[in-house]
C-alpha positions as CSV (number, residue, x, y, z in Angstrom):
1,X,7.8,10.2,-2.4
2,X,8.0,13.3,-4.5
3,X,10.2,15.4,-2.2
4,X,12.2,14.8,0.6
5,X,13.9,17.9,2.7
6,X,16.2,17.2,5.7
7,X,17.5,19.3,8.2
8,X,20.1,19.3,11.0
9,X,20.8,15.6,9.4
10,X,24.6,14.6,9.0
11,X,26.4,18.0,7.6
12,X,23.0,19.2,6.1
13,X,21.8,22.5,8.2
14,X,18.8,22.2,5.6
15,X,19.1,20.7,2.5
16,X,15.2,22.3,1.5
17,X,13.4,20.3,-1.0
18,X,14.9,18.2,-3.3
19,X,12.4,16.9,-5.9
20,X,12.6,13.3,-7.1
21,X,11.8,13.6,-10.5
22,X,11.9,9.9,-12.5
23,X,16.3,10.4,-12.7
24,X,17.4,12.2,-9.5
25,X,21.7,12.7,-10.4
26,X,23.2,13.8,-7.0
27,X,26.7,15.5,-7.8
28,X,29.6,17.2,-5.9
29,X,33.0,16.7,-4.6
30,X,34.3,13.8,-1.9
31,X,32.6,14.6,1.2
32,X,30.1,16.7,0.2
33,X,27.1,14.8,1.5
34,X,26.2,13.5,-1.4
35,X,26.4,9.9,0.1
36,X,24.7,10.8,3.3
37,X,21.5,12.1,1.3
38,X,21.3,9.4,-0.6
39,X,21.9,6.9,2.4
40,X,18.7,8.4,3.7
41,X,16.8,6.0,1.5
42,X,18.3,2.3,2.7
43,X,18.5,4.0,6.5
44,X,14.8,4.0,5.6
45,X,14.2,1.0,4.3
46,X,16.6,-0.8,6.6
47,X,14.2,1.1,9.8
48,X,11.0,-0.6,8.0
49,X,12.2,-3.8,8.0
50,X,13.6,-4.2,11.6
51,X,11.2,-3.5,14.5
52,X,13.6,-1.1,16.8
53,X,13.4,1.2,20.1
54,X,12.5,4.0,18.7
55,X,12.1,5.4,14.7
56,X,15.0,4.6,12.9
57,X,17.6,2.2,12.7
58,X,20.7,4.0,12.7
59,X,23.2,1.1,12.5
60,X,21.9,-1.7,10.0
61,X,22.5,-4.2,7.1
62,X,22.5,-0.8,4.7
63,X,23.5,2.0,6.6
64,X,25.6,2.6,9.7
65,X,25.6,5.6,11.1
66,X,26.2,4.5,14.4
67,X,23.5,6.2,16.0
68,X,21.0,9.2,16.6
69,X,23.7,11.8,18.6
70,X,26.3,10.6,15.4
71,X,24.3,11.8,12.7
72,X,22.5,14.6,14.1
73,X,24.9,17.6,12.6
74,X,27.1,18.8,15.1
75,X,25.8,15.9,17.5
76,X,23.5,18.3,18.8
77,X,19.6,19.3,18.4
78,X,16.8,17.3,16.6
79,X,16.1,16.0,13.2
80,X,13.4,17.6,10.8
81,X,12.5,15.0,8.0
82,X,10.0,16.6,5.2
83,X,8.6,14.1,2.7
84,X,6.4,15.2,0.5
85,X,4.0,12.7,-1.5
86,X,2.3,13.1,-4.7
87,X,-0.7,10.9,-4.1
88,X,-1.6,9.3,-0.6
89,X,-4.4,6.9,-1.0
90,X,-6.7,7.1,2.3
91,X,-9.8,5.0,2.6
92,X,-12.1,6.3,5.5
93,X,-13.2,3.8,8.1
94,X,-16.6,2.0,7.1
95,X,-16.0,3.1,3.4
96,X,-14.5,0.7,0.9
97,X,-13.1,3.1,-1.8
98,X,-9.7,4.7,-1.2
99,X,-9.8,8.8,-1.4
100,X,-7.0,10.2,-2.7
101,X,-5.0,13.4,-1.3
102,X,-3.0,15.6,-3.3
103,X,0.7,16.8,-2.4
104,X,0.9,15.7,1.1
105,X,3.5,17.0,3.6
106,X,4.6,14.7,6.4
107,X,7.6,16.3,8.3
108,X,9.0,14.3,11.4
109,X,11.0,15.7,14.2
110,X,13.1,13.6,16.0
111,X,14.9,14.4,19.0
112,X,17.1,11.9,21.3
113,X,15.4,10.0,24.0
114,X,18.9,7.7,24.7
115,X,22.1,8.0,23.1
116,X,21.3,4.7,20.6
117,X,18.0,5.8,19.6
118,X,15.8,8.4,19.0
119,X,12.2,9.1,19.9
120,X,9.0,10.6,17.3
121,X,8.8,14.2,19.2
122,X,6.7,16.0,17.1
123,X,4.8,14.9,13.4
124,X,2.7,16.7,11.2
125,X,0.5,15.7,8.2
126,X,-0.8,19.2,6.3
127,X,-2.4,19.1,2.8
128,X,-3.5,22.4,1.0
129,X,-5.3,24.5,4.1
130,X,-5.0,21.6,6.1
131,X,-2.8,20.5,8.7
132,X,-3.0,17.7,11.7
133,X,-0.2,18.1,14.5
134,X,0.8,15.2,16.7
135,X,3.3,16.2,19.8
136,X,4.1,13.0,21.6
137,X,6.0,12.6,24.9
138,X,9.5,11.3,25.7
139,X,8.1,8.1,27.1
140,X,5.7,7.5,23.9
141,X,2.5,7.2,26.5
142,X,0.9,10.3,25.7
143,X,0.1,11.9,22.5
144,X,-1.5,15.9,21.8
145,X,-3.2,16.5,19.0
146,X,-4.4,19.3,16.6
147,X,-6.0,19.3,13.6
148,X,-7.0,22.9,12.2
149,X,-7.1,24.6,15.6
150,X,-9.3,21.8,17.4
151,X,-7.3,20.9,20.4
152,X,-6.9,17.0,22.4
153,X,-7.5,19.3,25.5
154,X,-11.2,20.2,24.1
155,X,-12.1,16.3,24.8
156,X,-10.4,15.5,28.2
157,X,-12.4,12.9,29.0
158,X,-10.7,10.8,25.6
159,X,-7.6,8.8,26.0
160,X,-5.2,9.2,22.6
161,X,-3.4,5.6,23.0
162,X,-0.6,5.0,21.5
163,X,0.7,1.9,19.6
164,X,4.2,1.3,18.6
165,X,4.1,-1.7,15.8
166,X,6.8,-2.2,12.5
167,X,5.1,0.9,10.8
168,X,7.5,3.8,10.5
169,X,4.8,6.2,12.9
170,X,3.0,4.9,15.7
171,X,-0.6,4.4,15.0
172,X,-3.2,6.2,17.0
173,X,-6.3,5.6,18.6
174,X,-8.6,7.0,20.4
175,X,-10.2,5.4,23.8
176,X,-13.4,6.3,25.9
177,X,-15.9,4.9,27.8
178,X,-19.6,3.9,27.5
179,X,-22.3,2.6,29.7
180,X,-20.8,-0.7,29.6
181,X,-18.1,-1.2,27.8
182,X,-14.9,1.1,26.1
183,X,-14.5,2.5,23.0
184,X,-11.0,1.9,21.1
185,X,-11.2,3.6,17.5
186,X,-9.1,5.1,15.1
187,X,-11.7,7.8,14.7
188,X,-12.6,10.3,17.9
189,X,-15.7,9.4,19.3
190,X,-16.2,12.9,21.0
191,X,-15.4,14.1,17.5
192,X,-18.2,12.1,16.1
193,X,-20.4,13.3,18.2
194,X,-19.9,17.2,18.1
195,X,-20.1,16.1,14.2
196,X,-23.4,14.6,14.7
197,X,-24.7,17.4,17.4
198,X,-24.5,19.6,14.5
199,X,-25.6,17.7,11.0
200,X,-28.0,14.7,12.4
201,X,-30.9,14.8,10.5
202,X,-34.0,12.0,11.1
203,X,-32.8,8.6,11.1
204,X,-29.3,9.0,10.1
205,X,-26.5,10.5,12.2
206,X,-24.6,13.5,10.4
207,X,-21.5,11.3,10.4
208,X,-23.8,8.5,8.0
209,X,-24.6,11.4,5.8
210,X,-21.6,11.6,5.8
211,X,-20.2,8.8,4.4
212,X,-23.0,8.6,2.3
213,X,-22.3,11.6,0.6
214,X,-19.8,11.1,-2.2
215,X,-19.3,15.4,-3.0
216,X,-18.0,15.3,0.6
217,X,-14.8,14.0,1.1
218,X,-13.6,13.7,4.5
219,X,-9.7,13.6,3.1
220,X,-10.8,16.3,0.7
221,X,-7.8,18.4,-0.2
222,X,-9.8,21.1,-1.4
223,X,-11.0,22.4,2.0
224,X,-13.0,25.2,0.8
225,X,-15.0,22.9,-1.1
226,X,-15.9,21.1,2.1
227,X,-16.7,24.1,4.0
228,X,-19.2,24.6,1.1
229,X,-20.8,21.4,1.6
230,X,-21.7,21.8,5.5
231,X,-22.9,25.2,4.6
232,X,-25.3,24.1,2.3
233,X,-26.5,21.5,5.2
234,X,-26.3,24.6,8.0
235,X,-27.7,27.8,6.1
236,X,-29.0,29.7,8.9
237,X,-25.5,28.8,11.1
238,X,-23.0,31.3,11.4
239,X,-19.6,30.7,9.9
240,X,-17.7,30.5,12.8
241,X,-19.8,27.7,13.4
242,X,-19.6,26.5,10.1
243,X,-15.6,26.2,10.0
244,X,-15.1,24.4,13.4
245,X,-17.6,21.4,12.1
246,X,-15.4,21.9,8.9
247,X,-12.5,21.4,11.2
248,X,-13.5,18.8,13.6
249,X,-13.9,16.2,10.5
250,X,-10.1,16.6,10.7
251,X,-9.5,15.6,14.1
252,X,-12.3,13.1,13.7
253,X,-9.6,11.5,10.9
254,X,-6.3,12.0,12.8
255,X,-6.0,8.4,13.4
256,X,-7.1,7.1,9.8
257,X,-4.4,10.0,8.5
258,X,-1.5,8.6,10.2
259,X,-2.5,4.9,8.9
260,X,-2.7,6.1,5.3
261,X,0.9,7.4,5.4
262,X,1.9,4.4,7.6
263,X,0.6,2.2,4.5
264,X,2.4,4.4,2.0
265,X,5.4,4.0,3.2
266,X,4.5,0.2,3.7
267,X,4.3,0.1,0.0
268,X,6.9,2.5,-1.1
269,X,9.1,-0.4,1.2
270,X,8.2,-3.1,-0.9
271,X,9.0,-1.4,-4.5
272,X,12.5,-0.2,-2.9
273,X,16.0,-1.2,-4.2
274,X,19.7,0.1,-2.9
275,X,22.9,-0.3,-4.6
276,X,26.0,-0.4,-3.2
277,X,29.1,1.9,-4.3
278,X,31.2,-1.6,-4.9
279,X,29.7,-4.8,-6.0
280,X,30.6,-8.0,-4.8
281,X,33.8,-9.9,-7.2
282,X,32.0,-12.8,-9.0
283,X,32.8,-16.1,-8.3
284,X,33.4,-19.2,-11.2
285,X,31.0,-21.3,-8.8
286,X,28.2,-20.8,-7.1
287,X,26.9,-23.2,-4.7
288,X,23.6,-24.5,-5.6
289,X,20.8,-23.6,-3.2
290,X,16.9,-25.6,-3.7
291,X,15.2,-21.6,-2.9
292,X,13.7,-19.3,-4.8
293,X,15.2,-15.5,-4.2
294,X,13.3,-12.8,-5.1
295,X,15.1,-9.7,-4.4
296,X,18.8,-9.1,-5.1
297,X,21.5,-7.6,-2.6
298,X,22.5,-4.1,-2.8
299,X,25.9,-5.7,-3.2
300,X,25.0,-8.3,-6.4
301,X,26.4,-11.0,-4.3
302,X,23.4,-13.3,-4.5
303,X,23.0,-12.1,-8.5
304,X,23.8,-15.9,-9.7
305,X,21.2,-17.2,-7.1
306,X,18.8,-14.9,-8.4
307,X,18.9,-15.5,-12.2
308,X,18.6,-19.3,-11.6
309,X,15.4,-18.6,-9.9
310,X,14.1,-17.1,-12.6
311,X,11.6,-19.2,-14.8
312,X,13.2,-19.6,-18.6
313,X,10.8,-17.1,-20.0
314,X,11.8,-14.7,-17.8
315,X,15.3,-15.5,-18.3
316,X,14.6,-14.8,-22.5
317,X,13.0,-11.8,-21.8
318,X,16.1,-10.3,-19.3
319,X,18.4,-11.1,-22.1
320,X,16.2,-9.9,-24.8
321,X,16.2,-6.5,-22.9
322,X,19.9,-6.7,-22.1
323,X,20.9,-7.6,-25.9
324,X,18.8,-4.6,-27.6
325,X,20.8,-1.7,-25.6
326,X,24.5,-3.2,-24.2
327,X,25.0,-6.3,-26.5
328,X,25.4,-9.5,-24.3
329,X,23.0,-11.9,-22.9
330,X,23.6,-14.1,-19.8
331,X,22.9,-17.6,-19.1
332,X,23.4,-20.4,-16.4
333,X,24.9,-23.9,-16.7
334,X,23.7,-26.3,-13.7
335,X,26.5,-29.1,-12.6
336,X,27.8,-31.4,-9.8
337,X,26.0,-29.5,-7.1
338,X,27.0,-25.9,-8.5
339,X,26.2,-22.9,-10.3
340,X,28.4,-21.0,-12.9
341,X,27.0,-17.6,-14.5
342,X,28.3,-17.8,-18.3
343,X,28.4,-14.2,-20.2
344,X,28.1,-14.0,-24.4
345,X,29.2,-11.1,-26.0
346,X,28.1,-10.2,-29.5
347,X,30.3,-12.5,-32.0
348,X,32.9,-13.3,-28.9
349,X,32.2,-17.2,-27.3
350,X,30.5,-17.8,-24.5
351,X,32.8,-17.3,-21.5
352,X,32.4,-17.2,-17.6
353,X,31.7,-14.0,-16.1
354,X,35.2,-14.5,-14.0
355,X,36.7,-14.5,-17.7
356,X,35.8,-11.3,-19.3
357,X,36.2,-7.6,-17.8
358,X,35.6,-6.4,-13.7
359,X,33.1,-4.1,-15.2
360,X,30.3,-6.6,-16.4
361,X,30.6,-7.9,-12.6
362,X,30.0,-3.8,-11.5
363,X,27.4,-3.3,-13.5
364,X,25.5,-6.2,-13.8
365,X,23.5,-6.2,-10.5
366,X,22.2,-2.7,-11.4
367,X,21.0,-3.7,-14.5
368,X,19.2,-6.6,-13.1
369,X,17.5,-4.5,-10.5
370,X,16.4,-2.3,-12.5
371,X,15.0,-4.9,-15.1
372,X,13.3,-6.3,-12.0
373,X,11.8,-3.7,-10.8
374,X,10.4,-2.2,-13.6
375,X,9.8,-5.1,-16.4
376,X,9.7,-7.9,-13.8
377,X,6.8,-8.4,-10.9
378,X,8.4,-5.7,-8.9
379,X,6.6,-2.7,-11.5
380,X,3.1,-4.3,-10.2
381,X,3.7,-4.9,-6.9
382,X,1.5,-2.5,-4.8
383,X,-0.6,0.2,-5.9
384,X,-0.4,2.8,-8.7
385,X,0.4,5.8,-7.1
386,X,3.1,4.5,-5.1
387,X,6.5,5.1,-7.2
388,X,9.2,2.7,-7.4
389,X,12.3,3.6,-6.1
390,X,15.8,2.5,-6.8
391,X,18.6,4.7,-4.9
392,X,22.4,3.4,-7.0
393,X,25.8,4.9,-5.6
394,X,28.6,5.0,-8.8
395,X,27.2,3.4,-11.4
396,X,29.8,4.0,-13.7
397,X,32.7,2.7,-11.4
398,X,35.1,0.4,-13.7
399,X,33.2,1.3,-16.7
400,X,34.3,2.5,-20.3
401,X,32.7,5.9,-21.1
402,X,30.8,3.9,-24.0
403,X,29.6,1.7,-21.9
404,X,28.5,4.7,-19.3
405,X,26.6,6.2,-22.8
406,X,25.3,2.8,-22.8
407,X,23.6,2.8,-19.4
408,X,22.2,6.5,-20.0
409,X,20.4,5.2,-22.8
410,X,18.9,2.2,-20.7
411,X,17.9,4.9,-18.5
412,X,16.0,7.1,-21.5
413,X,14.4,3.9,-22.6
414,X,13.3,2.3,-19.2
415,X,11.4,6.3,-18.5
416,X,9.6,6.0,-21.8
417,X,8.5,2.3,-20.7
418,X,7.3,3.6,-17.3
419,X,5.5,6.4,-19.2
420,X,3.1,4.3,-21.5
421,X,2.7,1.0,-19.0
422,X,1.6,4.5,-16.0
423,X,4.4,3.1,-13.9
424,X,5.7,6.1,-11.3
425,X,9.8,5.4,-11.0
426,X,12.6,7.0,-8.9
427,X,15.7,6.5,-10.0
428,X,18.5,8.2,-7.7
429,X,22.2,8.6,-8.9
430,X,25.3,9.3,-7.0
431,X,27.6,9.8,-9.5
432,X,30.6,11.7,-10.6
433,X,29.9,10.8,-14.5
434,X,30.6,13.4,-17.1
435,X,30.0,10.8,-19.9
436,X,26.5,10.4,-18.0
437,X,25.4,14.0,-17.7
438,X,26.3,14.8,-21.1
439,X,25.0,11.6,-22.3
440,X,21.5,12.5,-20.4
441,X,21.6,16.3,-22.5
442,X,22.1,15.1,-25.5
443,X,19.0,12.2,-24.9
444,X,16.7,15.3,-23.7
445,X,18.0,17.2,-26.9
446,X,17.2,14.4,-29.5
447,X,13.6,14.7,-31.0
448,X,14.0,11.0,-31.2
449,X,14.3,10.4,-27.7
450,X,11.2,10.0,-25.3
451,X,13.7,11.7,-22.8
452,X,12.4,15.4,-21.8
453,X,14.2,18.1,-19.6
454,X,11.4,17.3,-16.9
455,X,12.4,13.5,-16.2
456,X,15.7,15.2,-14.9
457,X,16.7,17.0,-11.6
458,X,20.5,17.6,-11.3
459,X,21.5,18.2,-7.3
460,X,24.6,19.8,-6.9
461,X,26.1,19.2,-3.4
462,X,28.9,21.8,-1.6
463,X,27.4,24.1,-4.4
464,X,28.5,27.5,-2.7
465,X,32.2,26.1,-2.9
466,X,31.4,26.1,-6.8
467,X,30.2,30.0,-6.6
468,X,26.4,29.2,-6.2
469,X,24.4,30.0,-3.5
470,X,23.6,27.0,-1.4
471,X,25.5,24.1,-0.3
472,X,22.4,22.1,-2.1
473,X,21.5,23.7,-5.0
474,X,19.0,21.8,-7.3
475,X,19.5,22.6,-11.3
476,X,17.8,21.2,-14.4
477,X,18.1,20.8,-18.5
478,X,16.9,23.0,-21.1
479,X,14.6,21.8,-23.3
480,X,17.7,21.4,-25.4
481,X,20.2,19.9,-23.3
482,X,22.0,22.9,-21.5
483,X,22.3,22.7,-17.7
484,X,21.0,25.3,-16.2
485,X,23.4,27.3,-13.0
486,X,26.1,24.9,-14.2
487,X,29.7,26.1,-12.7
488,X,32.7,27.0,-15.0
489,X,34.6,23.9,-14.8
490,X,33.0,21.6,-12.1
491,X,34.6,18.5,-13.5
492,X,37.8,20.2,-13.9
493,X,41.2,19.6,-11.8
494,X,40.9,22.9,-9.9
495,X,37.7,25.0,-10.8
496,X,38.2,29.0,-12.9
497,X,36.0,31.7,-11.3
């Protein structure tokens, strides 16, 4: 996800887009709705994981909002969700090889079918000078379509079914009969055969040629260069002609486009890490469990189980990467049925994590995450263009403002990692650091630094309170480290206009 806009969500009228660059800082005053945006993510990722009635799970292990009439603002009207991604990887039915479709909008509307839970109302996928609308009915039985200006209605006589599963969007197919037997496809057969009406040639259908033909991609999102290619197959046809077979190959894919986001989001899922505001307190003992765990809590409590899972290469290499940048290096000692997480400082003893400051427990089960994500299995997991996204409330909560520099530089270092090994990364930051945004200028200014001004996007929340002109007002560095639209005296006691 490259962008994410919400409207009529929580006290957001419309937040417009808010790009996720590879560090996303979200600042702003208590109550400012900096916590609500960034809750969006584990409300997500909380909604993925738990097959509910309706889209999202309002009230979960992550998030609880209570429900849909809570966090609509006001209590009143629907949700608009906007995500925009970078790269969607699409593979066309019968063809092996994914396509791939550049700077995708999906925007949702959700509207309340009880007062628990909502219902999809309306969805559409556009792409360049494309678009697919999906309006679906309070009851989730009937679903109309249009893609480019061909209508569902043009078809009557083909059923849109649709099937709720644990994909975010319900997938779509399309149903019609034969001589003996129905048709259930994710493609339109009626589309198929207008397709086919107007490019079959000999042996082949026009839908084979098709596929055959590698210059013509059905996903293509360069739709003049598609228009091109059934012109060259139809030179005597008229345009209007022309454009609607140029058109129907996007209702033909309406089905296949919502899968492709559906699997996106699948992924994006899977690479997807929350952190809590407050960490769990460590304990001197752990109880020792005979299971592997593989992903840590957005609370650290399971940290110890975690670590001890880890094989003893992996372990080296955490600590390696722990020791270069803050200096310590972590280890754990087995007996009588329990665990005990020991912590060694540069020239201190070996001590027990209980034994040495409350902000090594804060910040522990961020760095971990993050080294798990990235340098562990989690920056393979999935496909390429899929980012990996961690979403981290307070980092610096109970930390020195040296050991906040600290965790900027980890920062710097873990971008210029992602950079060479082609690893996309989302890192978003609730925070209410000064040491961290001057700490991230002064990376972005430093020639030595891999850090540039275009890794960064600064979002200030209840901005028009600080004499801007939105209540979300996205800002950036300079090349050399200023903030750009930065207000007189933000982190001040009482702000100087």
């Amino acid at each position: 996800m490259d962008k994410l806009r919400l409207r009529n969500y929580r006290c957001f009228d419309d937040t417009g887009d808010i790009e996720l660059k590879p560090i996303t800082l979200l600042l702003g005053a208590n109550s400012s709705g900096k916590s609500s945006f960034i809750k969006f993510f584990p409300l997500l990722q909380q909604s993925l994981e738990t097959r509910v009635d309706g889209l999202f799970l309002w009230d979960g292990q992550y998030v609880d909002f209570k429900n849909f009439k809570n966090t609509v603002r006001n209590g009143d009207g629907d949700i608009v969700i906007d995500y925009t991604i970078g790269n969607l990887e699409a593979a066309l039915l019968y063809k092996r090889r994914a396509q791939i479709i550049k700077d995708v909008v999906v925007s949702m509307t959700l509207s309340e079918k009880e007062e628990y839970y909502d219902y999809l109302k309306e969805l559409t996928i556009s792409y360049n000078d494309v678009y697919v609308k999906y309006r679906f009915s309070k009851d989730g039985k009937s679903c109309y379509i249009e893609a480019n200006g061909v209508k569902s209605t043009e078809y009557p006589s083909e059923k849109i079914r649709i099937e709720f599963n644990n994909n975010l969007l319900p997938s779509i197919r399309f149903e019609s009969e034969g001589n003996d037997f129905k048709i259930s496809s994710p493609i339109s057969q009626f589309a198929l055969a207008e397709i086919n009406e107007y490019l079959g040639k000999g042996k082949k259908t026009g839908f084979e040629l098709l596929l055959d033909d590698r210059e013509l991609n059905l996903f293509s999102y360069d739709y003049q260069k598609g228009y091109d290619e059934i012109k060259k197959r139809m030179p005597k046809a008229k345009n209007e002609k022309i454009k609607r077979v140029a058109d129907v190959q996007f209702y033909l894919i309406a089905g296949q486009l919502v899968s492709a986001v559906n699997e996106y989001f699948a992924r994006m899922s899977n690479k997807f890490s929350y952190v809590l505001p407050l960490r769990s307190i460590m304990n001197r003992y752990y109880r020792f469990q005979n299971r592997n765990v593989d992903n840590i809590d957005p609370d650290g409590d399971n940290l110890a189980m975690f670590l001890n899972s880890l094989s003893d290469t992996k372990m080296d290499e955490f600590n390696e990467w722990l020791f270069d940048i803050f200096k310590f290096k972590l280890s754990i000692s087995k007996s009588e049925g329990h665990v005990e997480l020991y912590i060694e400082e540069k020239d201190k003893p070996q001590r027990n994590l209980v034994d040495v400051g409350f902000g090594f427990t804060q910040i522990l089960p961020i760095l971990t995450i993050i080294w798990k994500s990235v340098y562990g299995s989690g920056g393979n997991v999935g496909r390429k263009f899929t980012p990996i996204t961690i979403a981290i409330e307070q980092p610096e909560l109970h930390l020195h403002p040296r050991f906040q520099a600290h965790f900027t530089q980890m920062l710097a270092k873990v971008m210029e990692y992602c950079e060479k090994s082609n690893i996309q990364l989302r890192i978003i930051i609730e925070t209410h650091s000064e040491v961290i945004i001057n700490k991230l200028g002064q990376l972005i200014y430093d020639p030595k630094s891999a850090l540039s001004n275009n890794d960064v996007n600064v979002v200030l929340f209840n901005a028009s309170h600080e004499g801007l002109e939105k209540y979300v007002h996205p800002t950036s560095f300079t090349e050399d480290g200023g903030l750009i639209d930065w207000p007189f005296g933000f982190f001040q006691e009482e702000n100087v206009y």
